[in-house]
N, C-alpha and C positions, 0 to 999 in steps of 0.2 A: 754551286751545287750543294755544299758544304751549309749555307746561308738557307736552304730551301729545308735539308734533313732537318737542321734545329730548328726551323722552324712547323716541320709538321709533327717533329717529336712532343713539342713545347704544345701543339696544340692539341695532340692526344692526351696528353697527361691534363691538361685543363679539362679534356673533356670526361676522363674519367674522373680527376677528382671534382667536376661537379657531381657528375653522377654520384656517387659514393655521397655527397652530398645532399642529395636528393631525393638517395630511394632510403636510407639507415629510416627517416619519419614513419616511410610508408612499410618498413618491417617492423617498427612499433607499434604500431595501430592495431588494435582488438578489434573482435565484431560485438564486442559488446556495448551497452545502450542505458541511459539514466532516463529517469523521470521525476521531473522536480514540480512544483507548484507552492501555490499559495491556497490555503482554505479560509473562509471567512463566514460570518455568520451574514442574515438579511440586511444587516446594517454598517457591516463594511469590517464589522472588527473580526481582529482574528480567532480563530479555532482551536486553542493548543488541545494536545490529549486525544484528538483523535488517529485511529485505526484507519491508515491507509495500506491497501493490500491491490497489488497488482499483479494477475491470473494472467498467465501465457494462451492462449486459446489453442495452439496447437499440442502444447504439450500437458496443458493444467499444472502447471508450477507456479506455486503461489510464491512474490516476494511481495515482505510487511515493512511497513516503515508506520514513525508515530509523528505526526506536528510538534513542531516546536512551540515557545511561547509566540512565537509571532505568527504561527499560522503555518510556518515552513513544512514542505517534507521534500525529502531527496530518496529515491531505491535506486540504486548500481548494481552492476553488473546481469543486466538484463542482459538476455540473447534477444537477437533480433527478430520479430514476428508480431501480430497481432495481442494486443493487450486487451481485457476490459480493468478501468484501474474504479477500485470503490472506494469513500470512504464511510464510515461507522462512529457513530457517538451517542451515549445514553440522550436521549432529549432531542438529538436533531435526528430527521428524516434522512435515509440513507441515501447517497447520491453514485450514481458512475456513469463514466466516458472511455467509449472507444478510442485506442491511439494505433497505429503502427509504427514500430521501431526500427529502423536500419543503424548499420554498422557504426559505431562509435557518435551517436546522435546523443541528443540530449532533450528531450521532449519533456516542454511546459503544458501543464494541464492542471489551472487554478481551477475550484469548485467553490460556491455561493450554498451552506446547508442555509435548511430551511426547520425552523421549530417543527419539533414533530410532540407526540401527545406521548404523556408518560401515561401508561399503564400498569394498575394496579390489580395483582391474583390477591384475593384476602380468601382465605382456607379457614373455616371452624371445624374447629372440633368439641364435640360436647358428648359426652356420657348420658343416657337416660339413667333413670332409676329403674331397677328391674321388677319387672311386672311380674306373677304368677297369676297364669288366666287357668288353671287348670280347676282349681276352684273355686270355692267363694269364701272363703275363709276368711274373717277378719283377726288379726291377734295384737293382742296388746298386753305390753309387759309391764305388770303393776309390781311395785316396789314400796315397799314399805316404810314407812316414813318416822 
């Protein structure tokens, strides 16, 4: 009987310290959510310096992150929910993709920009000369020589 007790004691204690072992992960775990990718241009190379910005759709919280030299970007600490993620660069045509993020995920979403047209505002500014229409007066100033 004695040989039965130690043996179901022995096997409680296994069984809790698996547990213990088990669930400590799953009280670590965040519901939070990354988004990484790769940017590149039409021709495979990378995109560093752009403006990546990833909008929550439910709550409109914008998180910004910027590419690396190689093209990289990483945003952390998303909440879990509906994204549209953009990216923005002088010269290239803006690009975004829808993503949904669940609980401690890590969601890849590379983008291909495409040459966009730079446009130029040229603003003059110029002075007339002032006119007097009221009459007809001609004047001129003679100086003596």
């Amino acid at each position: 009987m004695t040989c039965f007790r130690r043996l179901r004691w022995g096997t409680v204690a296994c069984l809790l310290l698996l547990l213990a072992a088990t669930a400590s992960p799953v009280w670590a775990q965040s519901g939070l959510a990354s988004i990484t990718g790769i940017v590149t241009d039409n021709s495979g190379a990378p995109v560093p310096g752009a403006t990546v910005t990833a909008t929550n759709q439910a709550t409109n919280v914008p998180y910004t992150g910027v590419t690396t030299d190689a093209g990289a970007y990483l945003i952390t600490g998303a909440s879990i929910g509906e994204y549209v993620v953009k990216i923005e660069l002088t010269g290239f045509k803006g690009v975004e993709s829808k993503v949904t993020l669940s609980a401690a995920q890590t969601a890849r979403v590379d983008f291909k920009l495409e040459l966009g047209t730079i446009t130029e505002t040229l603003e003059i500014v110029a002075t007339s000369a002032v006119l007097q229409i009221e009459n007809a007066v001609v004047g001129n100033k003679l100086e003596r020589e």
